[in-house]
Structure formats: C-alpha cells, structure tokens
N, C-alpha and C positions, 0 to 999 in steps of 0.2 A: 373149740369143742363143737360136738354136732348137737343142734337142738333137738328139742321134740316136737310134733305139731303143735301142740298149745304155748311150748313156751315162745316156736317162730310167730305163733298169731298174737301172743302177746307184745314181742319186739317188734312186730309190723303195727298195733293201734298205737303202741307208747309213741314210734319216729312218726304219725300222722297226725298224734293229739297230743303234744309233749304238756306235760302239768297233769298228768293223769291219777286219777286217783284209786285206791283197788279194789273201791265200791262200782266205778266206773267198768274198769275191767272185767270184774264178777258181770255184770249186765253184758257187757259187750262178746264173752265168751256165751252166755245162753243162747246168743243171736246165731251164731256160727258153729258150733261144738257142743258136746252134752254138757249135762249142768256140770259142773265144777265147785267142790266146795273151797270153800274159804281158806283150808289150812295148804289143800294144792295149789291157789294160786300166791299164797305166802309162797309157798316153797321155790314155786316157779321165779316168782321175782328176786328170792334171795342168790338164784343160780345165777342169774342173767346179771344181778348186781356183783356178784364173787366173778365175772366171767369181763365185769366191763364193759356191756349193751347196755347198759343202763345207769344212772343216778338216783338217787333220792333228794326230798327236802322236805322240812318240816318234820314236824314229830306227833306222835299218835294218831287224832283221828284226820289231822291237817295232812298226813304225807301223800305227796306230790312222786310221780316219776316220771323220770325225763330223759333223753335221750342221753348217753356219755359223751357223746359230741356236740357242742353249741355251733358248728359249724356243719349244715345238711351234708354236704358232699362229702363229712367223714362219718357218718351214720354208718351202722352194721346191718347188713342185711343174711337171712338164713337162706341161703341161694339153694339150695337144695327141696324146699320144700316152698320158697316161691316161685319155681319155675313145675311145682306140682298143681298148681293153678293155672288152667286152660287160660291162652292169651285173650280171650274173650269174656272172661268170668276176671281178669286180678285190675285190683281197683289201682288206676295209673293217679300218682300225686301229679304230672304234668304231661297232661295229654298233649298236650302243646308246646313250643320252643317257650324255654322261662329266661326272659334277659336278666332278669335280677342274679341268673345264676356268676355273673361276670363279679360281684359284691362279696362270693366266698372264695376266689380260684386265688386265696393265697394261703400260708401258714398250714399248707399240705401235707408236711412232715416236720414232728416237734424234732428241735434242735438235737436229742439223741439220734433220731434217726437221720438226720443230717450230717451228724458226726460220721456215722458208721457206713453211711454211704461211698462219703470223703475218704476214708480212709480203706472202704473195698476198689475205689478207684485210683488209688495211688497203686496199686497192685497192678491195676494195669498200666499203669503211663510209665511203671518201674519197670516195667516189662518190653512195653515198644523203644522205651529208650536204650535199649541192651539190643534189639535185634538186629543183623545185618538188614539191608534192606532187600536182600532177594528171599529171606524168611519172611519180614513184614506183609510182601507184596505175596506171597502165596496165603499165607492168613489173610488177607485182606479179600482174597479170592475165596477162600473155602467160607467166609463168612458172606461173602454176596451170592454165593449159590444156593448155600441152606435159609437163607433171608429170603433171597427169590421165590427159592420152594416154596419156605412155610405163610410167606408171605399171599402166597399167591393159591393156596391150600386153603386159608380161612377164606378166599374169598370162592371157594368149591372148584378150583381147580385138580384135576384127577391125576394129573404126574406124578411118578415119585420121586424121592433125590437122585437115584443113581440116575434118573431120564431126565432131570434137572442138569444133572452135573454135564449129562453128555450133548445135550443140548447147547450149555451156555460154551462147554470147553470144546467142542466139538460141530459144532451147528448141525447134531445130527436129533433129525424129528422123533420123537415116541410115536410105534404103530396104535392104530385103535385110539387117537384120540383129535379132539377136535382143533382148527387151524389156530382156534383163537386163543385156547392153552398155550402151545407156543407162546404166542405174541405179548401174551398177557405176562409170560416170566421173562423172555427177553427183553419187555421193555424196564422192567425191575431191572435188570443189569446195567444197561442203559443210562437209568436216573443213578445207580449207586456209582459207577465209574465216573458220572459226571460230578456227582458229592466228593469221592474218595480224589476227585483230581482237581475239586476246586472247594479245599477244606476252608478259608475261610470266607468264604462264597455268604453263608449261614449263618454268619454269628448275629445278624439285623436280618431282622424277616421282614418282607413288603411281599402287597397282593402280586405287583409282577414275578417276583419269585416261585411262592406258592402255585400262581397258575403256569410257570416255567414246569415244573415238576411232576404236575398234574399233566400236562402234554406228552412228557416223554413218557409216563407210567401208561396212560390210554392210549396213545400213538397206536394207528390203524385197526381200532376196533368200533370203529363208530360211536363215538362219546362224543360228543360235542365242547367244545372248547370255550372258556371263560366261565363265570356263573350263570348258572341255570335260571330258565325263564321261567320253566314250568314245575306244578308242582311231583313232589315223589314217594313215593311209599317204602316201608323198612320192611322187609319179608319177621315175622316172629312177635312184633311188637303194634300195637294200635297207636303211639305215638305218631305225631303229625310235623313235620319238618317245618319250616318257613317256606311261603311259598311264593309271595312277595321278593320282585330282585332286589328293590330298594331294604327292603328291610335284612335281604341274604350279605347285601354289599353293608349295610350295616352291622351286620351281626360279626362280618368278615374285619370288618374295621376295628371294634372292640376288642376281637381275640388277638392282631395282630399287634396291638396297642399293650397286650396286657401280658401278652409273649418276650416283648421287648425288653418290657418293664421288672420281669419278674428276677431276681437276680439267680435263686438256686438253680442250676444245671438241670437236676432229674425233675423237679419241679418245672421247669418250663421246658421238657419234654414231655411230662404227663398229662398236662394240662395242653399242649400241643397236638396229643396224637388222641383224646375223646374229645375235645372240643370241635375237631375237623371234622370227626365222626357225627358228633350229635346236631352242628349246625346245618352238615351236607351241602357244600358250598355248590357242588358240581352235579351234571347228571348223574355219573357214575364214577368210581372210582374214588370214592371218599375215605373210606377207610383203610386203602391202599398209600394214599398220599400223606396220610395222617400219622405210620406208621414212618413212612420213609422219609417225610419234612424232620420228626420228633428224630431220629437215629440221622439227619445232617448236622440238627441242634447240638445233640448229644458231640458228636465225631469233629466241628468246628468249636466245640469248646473243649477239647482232650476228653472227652468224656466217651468211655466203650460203648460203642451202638449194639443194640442187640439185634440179635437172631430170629429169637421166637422159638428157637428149634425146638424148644421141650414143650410148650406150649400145649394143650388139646384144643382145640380151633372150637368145640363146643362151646369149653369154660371163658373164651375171651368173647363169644360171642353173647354169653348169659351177662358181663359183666361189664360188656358194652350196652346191654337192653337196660340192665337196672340203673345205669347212667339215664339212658334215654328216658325212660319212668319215672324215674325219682330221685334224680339228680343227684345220688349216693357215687361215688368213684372209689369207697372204699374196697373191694372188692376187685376192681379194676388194679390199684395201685399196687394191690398184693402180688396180683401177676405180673404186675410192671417190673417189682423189683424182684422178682422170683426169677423174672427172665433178664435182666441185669446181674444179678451174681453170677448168674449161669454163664453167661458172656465173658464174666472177666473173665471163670476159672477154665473154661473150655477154650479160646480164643487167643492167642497171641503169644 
C-alpha cells in the first residue's frame, strides 16, 4: 500500500530506533511535521501494524514498536517519499561500507517464498528440456540482446533495442551516438556468450573469475583492471564506498566466501548482484558485473537469468541507494523477483 508522509516518517524513526514508544513518536513528529495529535498517530501505527511495517510489544503504557523485520536488510522502506528528500537533507543509517552487514545476508526469503520460487522455476527448466536446440539457442539470443540493452540502459546508455538488436546481430553502429555505447553493449554480449558457453564455469565463484568478467564487460573503455586503488563516488547518494585496497580485497573475500556458502539459488544471486554494487570492487563497472556474475549463478545452476527488460532503470537505481543507505534490500528483492517471473514467463 502507498503511505502518507507521516505515516513513511513514522516507518523511517521506528527502522532507526526499534523499541519505540508513541510518546516517543508524538515528540519526534513535532520536530519534523505539524503537531499531530494522539488519536492520528494511534491510527497511523494501527495501519502500518494491519500492513506488516511494523510490531508491537508490551501492553498499555509499556508498548514498544519495532520493526516487522529482526533482520535490517528486510526492513520496509516508503520509497516514494524517501527519495522526496534532497540527497543532502535524508539522514543515511551507514554513511559508510558496514561489514557487519555480511552477519544478515541469509534467511532472505521465508521458506514460502522459496517454495514458490522452486516451483516458478520448474516452469522453466520444463521448458528448456522440450526445446529443440536451434529454438533454445535463438532464446538464448533474444535474451542477451534485451539483457545487453537494458543492462546497459541503467547504466545511461542512449541505444534503443531495435539499435541493440542490430548492433549485436548485425555489427551495424546506431547514428548520433557515442563510440563507447557501442562497446559498452557489445562487451555484455561478449561476457554472456562466454556464461551461456561455459555454464558450469559459475557454479564456485573465486576473485579470478569475477575480475575474468569484469574485463570482458569494460574491455576498451578505459576502466582499469583488478581492484581499485583509489577512492569513488556514487552519483545520487552521499554514501562512501571503501577506499582502502586491503580492506576492498577484504570485503571481496567475505562476499565470495558467503556466495559460496549460501545454498538458495535466487538467494545467492541477490545477495550477488547488490553486494558487488554496494562494495564497488572496481573502478567502474560495478554494477554491470553484478548484474551479469548473479544471472551466471543463476544460468550454472538451471536457474532462469533475467532480462531486466521490464525493469524502470529509476526504480532499480532508488533501491540500489536504499541498499547503499540503510542496508534495507527489501525493495531491491521485490524487483528481483518481479524481473525473475517476468523471465520465466517471457523467455524460453
């Protein structure tokens, strides 16, 4: 459901000060919003409790409210009215790389939504197992081109698919646009040819790998190759990346340790493609790799890689920030598997 501003400014004090109380609250909205009496912000918190942003405990004047999640990175966030907050006015819970975040990147979807996943993905492996393989192999193709695109679209590339398509099927250039567009989607075709031709390549992730991947996606754009030395900035957000190599090869060590480890499929793609984001291993090109490592995961363990094709490159960009912010992935994960059903039922 869409909130309203008081009741998003209420769901953003309760996820910062969980144990909150609605004497608390009362004081904390005079600070920021008109006064609010007592029975609006009851009403407020009975929505947000009927809706699931929220807990209670205790009873009369002891009640306590708390987040619906005990785990931060499945916290709810009102994305719509925290991105109505100037990047320079919204108060960041981790202005800074939080390693403690490596302590919640499990139990990411309860066991229901692990069922239902399992079993939207049997639809497709029912699927590839029925195809000829000169079917297979042009699916294969019509999803690396739209992948390409859109892939290559969040990162403000100006091509469209049809100049996609004739580009990768055709090597023929779009006029009016810049050399490095090109290079930028052909090397996506590049990295996915080399997945799609060496599917169990992926099923064990090592940093040689990842920086394998990383090479062929920046190939001849001037990116620099291995981990980065120096430090880098996120266009949209005042978080601060690592900027230390030792601590980047660290942080790189952790997530590949915990990618390994993780056994759910979509879970250790999700956890694959914002964690490469929010660490930013590389100069550039991070959240391109991240995208394309998570859909090898996916494709070397029978699992459908997605598209993105439905995607609005805005919304994954807001729900990559609130990652980066406030170590929420809730919002992230929704487009995850919004753009995984989309794949099965479009694809193959």
């Amino acid at each position: 459901m869409k909130l309203n501003k008081r009741q998003s400014l209420i769901l953003d004090y309760i996820n910062k000060h969980n144990g909150s109380s609605r004497l608390e609250l009362e004081y904390y909205l005079e600070t920021v919003d008109d006064k609010t009496s007592k029975n609006t912000i009851i009403r407020d918190l009975d929505v947000l409790l009927k809706n699931n942003y929220i807990n209670k405990i205790g009873s009369a004047r002891s009640i306590k409210y708390l987040s619906a999640e005990s785990n931060e990175l499945l916290m709810k966030y009102d994305v719509d009215n925290y991105f109505k907050i100037d990047v320079d006015n919204r108060e960041i819970k981790y202005p800074q790389f939080n390693f403690n975040v490596y302590r919640n990147l499990k139990n990411l979807f309860s066991v229901e939504e692990i069922k239902k996943l399992e079993n939207i993905n049997k639809i497709y492996t029912n699927k590839i197992n029925t195809l000829s393989s000169t079917i297979l192999k042009r699916e294969c193709e019509r999803l690396l081109i739209e992948l390409s695109w859109k892939s290559s679209q969040i990162e403000g590339n100006t091509y469209s698919l049809l100049d996609t398509e004739a580009l990768i099927k055709e090597n023929i250039e779009a006029k009016g646009h810049r050399k490095e567009e090109s290079i930028m989607i052909l090397n996506h075709k590049k990295a996915l040819e080399f997945i799609f031709e060496n599917k169990n390549y992926f099923k064990i992730i090592t940093l040689k790998k990842l920086e394998e991947l990383h090479a062929l996606l920046t190939s001849d754009l001037g990116v620099d190759k291995g981990l980065r030395k120096s430090p880098v900035g996120i266009v949209g957000t005042n978080y601060k990346p690592l900027s230390n190599q030792l601590q980047i090869k660290e942080a790189i060590d952790k997530l590949i340790n915990t990618i390994n480890n993780t056994e759910n499929i979509i879970e250790k793609a999700l956890i694959t493609v914002l964690m490469i984001s929010y660490i930013q291993p590389f100069g550039d090109g991070n959240k391109r790799t991240g995208r394309i490592l998570a859909n090898a995961i996916l494709f070397a363990n029978d699992y459908c890689p997605l598209s993105y094709r439905s995607i609005n490159e805005s919304d994954y960009k807001k729900a990559v920030i609130i990652f980066y912010e406030n170590n929420s992935l809730d919002y992230f994960k929704k487009l995850f598997v919004e753009q995984f059903k989309f794949a099965v039922e479009k694809y193959f």
